[in-house]
PDB file of N, CA, C and O in Angstrom:
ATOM      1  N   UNK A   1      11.845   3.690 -11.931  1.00  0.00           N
ATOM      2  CA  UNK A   1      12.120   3.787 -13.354  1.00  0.00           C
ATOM      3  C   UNK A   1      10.811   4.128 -14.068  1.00  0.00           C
ATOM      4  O   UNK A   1       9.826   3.608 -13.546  1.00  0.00           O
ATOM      5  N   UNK A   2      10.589   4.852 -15.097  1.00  0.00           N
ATOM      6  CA  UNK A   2       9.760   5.402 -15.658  1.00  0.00           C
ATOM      7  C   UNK A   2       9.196   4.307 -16.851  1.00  0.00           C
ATOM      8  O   UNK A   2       9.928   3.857 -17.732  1.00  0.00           O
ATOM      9  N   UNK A   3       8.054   4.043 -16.730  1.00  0.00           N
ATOM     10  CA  UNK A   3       7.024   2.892 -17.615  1.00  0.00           C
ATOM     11  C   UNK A   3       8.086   3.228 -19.306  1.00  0.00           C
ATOM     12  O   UNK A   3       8.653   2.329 -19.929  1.00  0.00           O
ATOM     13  N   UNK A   4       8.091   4.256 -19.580  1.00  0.00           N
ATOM     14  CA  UNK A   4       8.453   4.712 -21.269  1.00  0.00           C
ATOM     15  C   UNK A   4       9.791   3.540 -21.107  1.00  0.00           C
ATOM     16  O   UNK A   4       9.646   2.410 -21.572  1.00  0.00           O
ATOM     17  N   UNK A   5      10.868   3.877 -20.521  1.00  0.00           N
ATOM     18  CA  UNK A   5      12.159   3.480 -19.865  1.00  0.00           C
ATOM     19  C   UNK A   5      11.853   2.059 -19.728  1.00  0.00           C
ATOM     20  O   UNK A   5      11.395   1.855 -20.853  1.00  0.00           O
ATOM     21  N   UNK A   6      11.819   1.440 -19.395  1.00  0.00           N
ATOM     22  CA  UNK A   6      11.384  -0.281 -18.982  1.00  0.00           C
ATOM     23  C   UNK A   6      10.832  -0.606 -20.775  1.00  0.00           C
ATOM     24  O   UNK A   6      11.422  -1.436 -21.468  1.00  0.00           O
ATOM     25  N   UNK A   7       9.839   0.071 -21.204  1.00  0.00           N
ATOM     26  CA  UNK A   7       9.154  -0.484 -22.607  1.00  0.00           C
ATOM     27  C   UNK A   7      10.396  -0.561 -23.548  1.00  0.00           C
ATOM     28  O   UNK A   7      10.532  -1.547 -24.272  1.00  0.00           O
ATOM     29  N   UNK A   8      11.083   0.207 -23.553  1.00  0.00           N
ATOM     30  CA  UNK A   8      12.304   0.973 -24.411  1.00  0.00           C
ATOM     31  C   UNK A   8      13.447  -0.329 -24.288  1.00  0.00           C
ATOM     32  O   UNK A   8      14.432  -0.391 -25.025  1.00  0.00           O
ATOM     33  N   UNK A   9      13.157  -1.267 -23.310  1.00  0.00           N
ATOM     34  CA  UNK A   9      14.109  -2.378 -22.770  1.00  0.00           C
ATOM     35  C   UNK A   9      13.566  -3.386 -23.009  1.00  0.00           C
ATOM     36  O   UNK A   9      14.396  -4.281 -23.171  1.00  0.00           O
ATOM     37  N   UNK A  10      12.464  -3.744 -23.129  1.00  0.00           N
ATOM     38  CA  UNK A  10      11.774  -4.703 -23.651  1.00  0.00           C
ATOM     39  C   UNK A  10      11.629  -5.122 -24.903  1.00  0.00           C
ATOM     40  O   UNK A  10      11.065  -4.291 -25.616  1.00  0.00           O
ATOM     41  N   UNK A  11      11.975  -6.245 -25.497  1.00  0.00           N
ATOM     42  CA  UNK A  11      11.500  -6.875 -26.351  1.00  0.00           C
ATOM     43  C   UNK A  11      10.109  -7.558 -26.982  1.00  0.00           C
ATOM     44  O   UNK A  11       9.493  -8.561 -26.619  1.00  0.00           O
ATOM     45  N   UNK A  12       9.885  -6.705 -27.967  1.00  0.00           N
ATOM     46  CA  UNK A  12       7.842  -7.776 -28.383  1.00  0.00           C
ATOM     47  C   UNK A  12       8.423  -7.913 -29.162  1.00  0.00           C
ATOM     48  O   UNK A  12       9.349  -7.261 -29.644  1.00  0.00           O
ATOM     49  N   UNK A  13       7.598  -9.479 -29.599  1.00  0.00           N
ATOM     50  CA  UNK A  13       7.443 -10.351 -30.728  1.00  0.00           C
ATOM     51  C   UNK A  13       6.059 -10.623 -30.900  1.00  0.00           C
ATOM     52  O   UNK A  13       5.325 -11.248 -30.134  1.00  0.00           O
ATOM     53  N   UNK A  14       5.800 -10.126 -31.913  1.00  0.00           N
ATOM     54  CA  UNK A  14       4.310 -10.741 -32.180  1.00  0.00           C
ATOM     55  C   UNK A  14       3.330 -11.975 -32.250  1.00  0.00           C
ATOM     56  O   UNK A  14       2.358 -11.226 -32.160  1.00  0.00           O
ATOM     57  N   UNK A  15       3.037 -12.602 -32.292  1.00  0.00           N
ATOM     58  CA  UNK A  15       2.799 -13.937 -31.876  1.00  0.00           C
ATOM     59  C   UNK A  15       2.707 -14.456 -33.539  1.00  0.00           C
ATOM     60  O   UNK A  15       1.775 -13.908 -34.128  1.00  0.00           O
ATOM     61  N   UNK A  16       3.504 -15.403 -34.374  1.00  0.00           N
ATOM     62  CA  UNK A  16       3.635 -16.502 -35.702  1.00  0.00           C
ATOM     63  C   UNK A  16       2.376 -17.062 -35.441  1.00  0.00           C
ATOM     64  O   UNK A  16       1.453 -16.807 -34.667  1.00  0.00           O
ATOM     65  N   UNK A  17       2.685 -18.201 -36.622  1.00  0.00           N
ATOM     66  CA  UNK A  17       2.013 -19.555 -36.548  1.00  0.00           C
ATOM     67  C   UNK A  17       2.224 -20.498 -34.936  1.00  0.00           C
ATOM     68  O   UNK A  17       1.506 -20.966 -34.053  1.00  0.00           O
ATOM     69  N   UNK A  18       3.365 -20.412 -35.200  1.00  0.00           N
ATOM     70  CA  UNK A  18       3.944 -21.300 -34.418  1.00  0.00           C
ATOM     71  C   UNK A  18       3.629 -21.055 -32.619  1.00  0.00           C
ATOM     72  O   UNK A  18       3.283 -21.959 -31.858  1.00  0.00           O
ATOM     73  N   UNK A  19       3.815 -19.870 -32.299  1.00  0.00           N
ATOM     74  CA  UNK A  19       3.592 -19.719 -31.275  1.00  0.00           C
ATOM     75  C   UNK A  19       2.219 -19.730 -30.611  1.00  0.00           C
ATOM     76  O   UNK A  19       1.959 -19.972 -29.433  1.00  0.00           O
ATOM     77  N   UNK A  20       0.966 -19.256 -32.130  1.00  0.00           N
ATOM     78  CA  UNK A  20      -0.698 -19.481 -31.925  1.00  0.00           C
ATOM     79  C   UNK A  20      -0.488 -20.980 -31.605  1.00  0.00           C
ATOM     80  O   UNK A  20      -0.727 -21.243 -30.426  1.00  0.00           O
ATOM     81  N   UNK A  21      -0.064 -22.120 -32.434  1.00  0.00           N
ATOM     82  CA  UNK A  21      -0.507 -23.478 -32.437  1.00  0.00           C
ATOM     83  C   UNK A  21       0.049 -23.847 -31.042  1.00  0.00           C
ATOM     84  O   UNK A  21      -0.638 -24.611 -30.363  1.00  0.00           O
ATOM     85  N   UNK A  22       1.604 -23.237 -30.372  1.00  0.00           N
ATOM     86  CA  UNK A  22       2.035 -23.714 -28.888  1.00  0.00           C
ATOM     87  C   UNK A  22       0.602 -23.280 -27.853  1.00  0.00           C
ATOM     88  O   UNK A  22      -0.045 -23.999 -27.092  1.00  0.00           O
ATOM     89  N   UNK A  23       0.460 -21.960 -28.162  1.00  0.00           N
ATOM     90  CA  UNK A  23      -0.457 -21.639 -27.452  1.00  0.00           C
ATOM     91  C   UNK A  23      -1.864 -22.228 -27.042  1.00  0.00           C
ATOM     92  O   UNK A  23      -2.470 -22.149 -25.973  1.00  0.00           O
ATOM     93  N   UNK A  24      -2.214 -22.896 -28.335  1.00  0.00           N
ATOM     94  CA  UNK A  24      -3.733 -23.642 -28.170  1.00  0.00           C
ATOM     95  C   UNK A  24      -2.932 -24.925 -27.364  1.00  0.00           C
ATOM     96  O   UNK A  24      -3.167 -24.892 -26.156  1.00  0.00           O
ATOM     97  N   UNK A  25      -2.394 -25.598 -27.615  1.00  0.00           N
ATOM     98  CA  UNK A  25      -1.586 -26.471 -26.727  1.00  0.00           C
ATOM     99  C   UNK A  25      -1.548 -26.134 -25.355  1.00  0.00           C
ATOM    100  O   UNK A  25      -1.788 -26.871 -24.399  1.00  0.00           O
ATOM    101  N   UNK A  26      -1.209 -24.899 -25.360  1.00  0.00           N
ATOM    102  CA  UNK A  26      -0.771 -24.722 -23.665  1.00  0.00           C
ATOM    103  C   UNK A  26      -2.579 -24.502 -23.311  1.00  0.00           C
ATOM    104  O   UNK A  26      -2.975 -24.960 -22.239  1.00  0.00           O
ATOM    105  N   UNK A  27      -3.347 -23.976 -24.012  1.00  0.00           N
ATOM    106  CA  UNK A  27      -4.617 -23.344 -23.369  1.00  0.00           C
ATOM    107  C   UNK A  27      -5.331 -24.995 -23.246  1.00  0.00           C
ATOM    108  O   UNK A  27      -6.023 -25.257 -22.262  1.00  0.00           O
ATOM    109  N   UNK A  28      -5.124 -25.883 -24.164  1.00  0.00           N
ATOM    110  CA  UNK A  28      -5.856 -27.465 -23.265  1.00  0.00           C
ATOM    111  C   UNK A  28      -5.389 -27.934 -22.500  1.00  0.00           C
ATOM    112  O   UNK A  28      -6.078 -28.223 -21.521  1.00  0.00           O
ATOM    113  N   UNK A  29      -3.999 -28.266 -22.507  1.00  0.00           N
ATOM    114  CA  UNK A  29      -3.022 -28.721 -21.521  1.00  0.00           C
ATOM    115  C   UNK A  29      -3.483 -28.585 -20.186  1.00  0.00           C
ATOM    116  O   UNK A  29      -4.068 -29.419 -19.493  1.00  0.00           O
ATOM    117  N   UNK A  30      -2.891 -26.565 -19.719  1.00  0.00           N
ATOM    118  CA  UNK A  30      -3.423 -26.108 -18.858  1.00  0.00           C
ATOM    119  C   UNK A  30      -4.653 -25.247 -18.047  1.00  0.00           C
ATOM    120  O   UNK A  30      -4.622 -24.520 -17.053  1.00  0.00           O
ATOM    121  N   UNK A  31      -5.554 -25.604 -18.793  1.00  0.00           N
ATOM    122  CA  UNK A  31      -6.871 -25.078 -18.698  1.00  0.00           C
ATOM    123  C   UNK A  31      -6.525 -23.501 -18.550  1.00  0.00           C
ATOM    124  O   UNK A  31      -6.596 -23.129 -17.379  1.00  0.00           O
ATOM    125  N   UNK A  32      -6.223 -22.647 -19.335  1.00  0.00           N
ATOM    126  CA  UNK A  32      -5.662 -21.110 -18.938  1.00  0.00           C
ATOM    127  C   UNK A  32      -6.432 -20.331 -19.629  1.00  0.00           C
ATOM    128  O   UNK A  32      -7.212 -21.050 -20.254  1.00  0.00           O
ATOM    129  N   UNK A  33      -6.605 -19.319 -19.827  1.00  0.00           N
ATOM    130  CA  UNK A  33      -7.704 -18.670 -20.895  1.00  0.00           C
ATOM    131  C   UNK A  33      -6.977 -18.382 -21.906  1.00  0.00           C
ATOM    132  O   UNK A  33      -5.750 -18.383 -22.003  1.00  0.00           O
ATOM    133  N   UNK A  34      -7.908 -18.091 -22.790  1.00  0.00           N
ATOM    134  CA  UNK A  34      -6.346 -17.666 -24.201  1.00  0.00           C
ATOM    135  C   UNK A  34      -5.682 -16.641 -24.186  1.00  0.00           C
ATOM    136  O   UNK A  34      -4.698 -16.761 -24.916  1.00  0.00           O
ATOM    137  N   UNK A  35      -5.745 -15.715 -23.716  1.00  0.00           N
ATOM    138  CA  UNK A  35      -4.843 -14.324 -24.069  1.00  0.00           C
ATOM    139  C   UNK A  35      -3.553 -14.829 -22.454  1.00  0.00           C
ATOM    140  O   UNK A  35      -2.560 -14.182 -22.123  1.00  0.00           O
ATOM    141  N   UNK A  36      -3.950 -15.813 -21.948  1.00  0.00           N
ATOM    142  CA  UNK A  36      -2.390 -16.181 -20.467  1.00  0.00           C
ATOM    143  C   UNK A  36      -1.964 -17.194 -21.316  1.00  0.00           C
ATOM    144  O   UNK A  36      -0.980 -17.798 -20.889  1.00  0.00           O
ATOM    145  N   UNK A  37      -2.345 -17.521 -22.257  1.00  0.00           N
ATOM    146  CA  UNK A  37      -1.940 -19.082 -22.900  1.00  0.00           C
ATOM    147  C   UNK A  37      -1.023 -18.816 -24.116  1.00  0.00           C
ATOM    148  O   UNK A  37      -0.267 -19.655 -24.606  1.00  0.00           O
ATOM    149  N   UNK A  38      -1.200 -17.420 -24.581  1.00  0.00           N
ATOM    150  CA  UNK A  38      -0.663 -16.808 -25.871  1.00  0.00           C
ATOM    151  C   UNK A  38       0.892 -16.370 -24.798  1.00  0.00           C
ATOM    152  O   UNK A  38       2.077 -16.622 -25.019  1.00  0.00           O
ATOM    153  N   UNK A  39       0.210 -15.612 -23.583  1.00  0.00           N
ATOM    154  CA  UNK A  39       1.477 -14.860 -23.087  1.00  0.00           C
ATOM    155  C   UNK A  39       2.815 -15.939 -22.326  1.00  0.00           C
ATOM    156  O   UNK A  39       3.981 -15.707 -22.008  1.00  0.00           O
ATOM    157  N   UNK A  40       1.795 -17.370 -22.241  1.00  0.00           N
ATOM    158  CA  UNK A  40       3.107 -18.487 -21.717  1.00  0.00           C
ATOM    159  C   UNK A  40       3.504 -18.926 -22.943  1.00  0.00           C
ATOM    160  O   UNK A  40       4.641 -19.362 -22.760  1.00  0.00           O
ATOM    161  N   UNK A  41       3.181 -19.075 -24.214  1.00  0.00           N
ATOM    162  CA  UNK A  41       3.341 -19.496 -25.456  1.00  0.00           C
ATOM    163  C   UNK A  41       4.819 -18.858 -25.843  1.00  0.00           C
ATOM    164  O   UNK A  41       5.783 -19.469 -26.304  1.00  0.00           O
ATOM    165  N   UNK A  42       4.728 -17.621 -25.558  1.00  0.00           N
ATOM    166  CA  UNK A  42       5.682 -16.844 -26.406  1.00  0.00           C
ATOM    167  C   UNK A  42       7.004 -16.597 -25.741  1.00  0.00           C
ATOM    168  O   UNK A  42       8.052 -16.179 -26.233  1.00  0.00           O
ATOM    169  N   UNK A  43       6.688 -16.989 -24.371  1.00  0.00           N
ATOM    170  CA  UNK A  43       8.085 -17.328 -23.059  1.00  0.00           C
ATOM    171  C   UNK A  43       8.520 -18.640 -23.601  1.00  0.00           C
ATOM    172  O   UNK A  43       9.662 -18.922 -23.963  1.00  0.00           O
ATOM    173  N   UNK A  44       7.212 -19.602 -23.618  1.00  0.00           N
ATOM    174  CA  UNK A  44       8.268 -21.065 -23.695  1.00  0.00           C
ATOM    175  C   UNK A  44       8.846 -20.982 -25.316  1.00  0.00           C
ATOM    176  O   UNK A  44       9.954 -21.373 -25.682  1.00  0.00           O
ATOM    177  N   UNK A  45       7.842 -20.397 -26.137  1.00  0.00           N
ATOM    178  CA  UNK A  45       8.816 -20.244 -27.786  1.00  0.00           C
ATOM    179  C   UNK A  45      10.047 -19.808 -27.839  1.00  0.00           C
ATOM    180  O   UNK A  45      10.923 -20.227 -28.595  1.00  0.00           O
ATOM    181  N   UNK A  46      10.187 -18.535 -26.641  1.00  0.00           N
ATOM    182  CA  UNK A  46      11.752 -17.942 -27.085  1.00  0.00           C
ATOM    183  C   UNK A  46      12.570 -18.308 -25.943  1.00  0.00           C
ATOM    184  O   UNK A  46      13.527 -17.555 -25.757  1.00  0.00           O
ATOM    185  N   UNK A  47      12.361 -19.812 -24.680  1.00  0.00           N
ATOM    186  CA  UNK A  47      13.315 -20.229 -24.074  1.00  0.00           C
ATOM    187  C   UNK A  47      13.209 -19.523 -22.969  1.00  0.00           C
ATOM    188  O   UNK A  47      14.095 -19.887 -22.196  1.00  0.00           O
ATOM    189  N   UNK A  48      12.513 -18.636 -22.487  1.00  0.00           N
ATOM    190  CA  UNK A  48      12.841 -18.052 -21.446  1.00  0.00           C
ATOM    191  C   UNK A  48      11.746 -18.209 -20.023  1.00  0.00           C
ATOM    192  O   UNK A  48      10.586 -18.622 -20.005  1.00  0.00           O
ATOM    193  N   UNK A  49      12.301 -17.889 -19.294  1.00  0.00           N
ATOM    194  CA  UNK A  49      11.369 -17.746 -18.248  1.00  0.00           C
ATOM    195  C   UNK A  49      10.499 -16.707 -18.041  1.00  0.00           C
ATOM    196  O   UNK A  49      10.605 -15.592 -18.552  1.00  0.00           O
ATOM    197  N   UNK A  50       9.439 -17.159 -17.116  1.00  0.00           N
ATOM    198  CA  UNK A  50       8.299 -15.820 -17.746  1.00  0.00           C
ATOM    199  C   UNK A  50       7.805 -15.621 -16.144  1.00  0.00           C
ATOM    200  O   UNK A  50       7.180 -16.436 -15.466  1.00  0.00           O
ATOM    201  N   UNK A  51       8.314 -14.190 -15.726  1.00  0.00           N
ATOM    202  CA  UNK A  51       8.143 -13.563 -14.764  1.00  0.00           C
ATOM    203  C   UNK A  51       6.802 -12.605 -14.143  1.00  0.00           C
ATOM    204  O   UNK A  51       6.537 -11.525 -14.673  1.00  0.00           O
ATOM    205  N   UNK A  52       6.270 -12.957 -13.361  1.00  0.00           N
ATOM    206  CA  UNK A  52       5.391 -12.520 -13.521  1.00  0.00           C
ATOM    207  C   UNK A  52       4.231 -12.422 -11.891  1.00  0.00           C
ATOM    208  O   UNK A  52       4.437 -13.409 -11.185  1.00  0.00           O
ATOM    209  N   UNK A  53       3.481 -11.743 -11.471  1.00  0.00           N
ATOM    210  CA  UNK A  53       2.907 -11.287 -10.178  1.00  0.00           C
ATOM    211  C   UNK A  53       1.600 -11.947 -10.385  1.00  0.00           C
ATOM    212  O   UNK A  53       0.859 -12.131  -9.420  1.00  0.00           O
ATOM    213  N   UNK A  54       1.150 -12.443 -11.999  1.00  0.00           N
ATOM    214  CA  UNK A  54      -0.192 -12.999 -12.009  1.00  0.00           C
ATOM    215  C   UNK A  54      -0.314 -14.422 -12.193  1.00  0.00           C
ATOM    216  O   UNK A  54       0.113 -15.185 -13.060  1.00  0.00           O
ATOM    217  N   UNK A  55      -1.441 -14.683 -10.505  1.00  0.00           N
ATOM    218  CA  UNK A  55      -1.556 -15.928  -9.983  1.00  0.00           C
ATOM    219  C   UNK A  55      -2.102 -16.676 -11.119  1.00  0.00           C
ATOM    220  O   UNK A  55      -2.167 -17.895 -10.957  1.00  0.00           O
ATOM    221  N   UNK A  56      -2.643 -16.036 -12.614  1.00  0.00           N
ATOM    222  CA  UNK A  56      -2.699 -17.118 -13.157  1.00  0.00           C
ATOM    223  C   UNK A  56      -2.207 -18.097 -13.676  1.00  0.00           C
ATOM    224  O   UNK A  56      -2.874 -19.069 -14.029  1.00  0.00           O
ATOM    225  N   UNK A  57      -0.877 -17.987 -13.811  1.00  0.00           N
ATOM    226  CA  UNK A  57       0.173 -18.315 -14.115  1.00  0.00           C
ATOM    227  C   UNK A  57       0.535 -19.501 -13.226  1.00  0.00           C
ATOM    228  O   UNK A  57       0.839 -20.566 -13.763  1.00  0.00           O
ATOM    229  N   UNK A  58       0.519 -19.362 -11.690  1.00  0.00           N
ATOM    230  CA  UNK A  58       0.749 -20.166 -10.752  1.00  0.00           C
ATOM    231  C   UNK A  58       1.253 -21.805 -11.094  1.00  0.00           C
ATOM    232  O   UNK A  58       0.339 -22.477 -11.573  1.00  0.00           O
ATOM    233  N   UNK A  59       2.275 -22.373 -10.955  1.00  0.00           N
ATOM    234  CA  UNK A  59       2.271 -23.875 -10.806  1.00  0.00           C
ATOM    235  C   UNK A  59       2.700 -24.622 -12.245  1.00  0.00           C
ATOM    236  O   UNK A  59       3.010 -25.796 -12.452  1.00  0.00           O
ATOM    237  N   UNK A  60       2.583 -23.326 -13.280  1.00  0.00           N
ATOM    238  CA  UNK A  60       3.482 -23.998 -14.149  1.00  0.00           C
ATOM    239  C   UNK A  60       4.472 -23.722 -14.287  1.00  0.00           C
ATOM    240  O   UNK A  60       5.049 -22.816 -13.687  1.00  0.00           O
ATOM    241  N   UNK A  61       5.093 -24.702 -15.425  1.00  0.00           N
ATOM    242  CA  UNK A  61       6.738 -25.317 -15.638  1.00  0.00           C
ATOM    243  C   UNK A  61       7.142 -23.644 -16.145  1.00  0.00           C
ATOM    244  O   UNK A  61       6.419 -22.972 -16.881  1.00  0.00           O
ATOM    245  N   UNK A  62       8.630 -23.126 -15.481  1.00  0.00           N
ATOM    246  CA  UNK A  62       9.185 -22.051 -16.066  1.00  0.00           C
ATOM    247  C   UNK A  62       8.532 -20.270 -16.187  1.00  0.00           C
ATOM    248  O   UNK A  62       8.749 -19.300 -16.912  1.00  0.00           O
ATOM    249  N   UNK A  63       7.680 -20.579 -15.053  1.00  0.00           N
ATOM    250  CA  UNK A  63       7.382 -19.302 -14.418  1.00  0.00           C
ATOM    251  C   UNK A  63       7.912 -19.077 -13.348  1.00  0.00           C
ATOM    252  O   UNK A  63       8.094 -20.114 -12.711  1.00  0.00           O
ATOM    253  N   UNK A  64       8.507 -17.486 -12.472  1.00  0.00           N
ATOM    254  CA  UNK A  64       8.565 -16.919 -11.525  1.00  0.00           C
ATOM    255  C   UNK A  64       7.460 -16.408 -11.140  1.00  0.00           C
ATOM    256  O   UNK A  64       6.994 -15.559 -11.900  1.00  0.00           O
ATOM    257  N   UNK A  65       6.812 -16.674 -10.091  1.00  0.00           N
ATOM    258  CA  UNK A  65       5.620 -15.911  -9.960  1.00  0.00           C
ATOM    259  C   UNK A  65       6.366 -15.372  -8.748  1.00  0.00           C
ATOM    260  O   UNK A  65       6.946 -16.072  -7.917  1.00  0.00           O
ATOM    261  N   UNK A  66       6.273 -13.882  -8.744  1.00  0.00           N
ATOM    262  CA  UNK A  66       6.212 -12.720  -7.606  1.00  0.00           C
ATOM    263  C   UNK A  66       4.913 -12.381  -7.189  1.00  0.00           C
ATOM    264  O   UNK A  66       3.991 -11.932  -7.869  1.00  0.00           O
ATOM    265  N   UNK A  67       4.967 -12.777  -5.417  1.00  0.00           N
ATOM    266  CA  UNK A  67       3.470 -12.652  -5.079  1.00  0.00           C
ATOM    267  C   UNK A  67       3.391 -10.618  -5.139  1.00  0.00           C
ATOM    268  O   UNK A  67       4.432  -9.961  -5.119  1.00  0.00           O
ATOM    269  N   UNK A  68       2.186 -10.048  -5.198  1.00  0.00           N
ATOM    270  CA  UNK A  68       2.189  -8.978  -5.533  1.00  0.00           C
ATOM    271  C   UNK A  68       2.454  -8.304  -3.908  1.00  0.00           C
ATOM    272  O   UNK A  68       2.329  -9.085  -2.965  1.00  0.00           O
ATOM    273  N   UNK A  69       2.772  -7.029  -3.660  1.00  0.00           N
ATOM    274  CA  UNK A  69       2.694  -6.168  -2.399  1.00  0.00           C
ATOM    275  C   UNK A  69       2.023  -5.351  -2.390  1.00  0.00           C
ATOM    276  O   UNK A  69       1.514  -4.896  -3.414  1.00  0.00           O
ATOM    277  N   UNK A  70       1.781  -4.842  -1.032  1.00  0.00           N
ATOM    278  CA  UNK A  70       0.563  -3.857  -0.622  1.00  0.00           C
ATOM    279  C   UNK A  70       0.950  -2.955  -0.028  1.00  0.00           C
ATOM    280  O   UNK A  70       0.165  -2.095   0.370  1.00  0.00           O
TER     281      UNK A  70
END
């Protein structure tokens, strides 16, 4: 499937108040850096699970982590 095609299916939301203040939460909580802490912020804000190949993510609540292939 073509990158344009997949974007075109995707949903962004920009990051509120609300989701900065989850986010600093998640970045002490889980020691994560801020821009992985914004991107788990805005999965756990809108309920969903947050899919994803990067190990930084690893071990928390309501991620799929897909190990990557070679």
């Amino acid at each position: 499937m073509e990158q344009h095609v997949i974007i075109k299916k995707c949903l962004v939301l920009p990051p509120d108040a609300s989701v900065a203040l989850l986010a600093a939460d998640l970045h002490r909580e889980y020691k994560r850096a801020t821009a992985d802490a914004i991107i788990y912020a805005v999965a756990r804000h809108q309920g969903a699970e947050l899919l994803t190949c990067d190990t930084h993510f690893k071990g928390l609540p309501g991620v799929a982590l897909f190990p990557k292939t070679t």
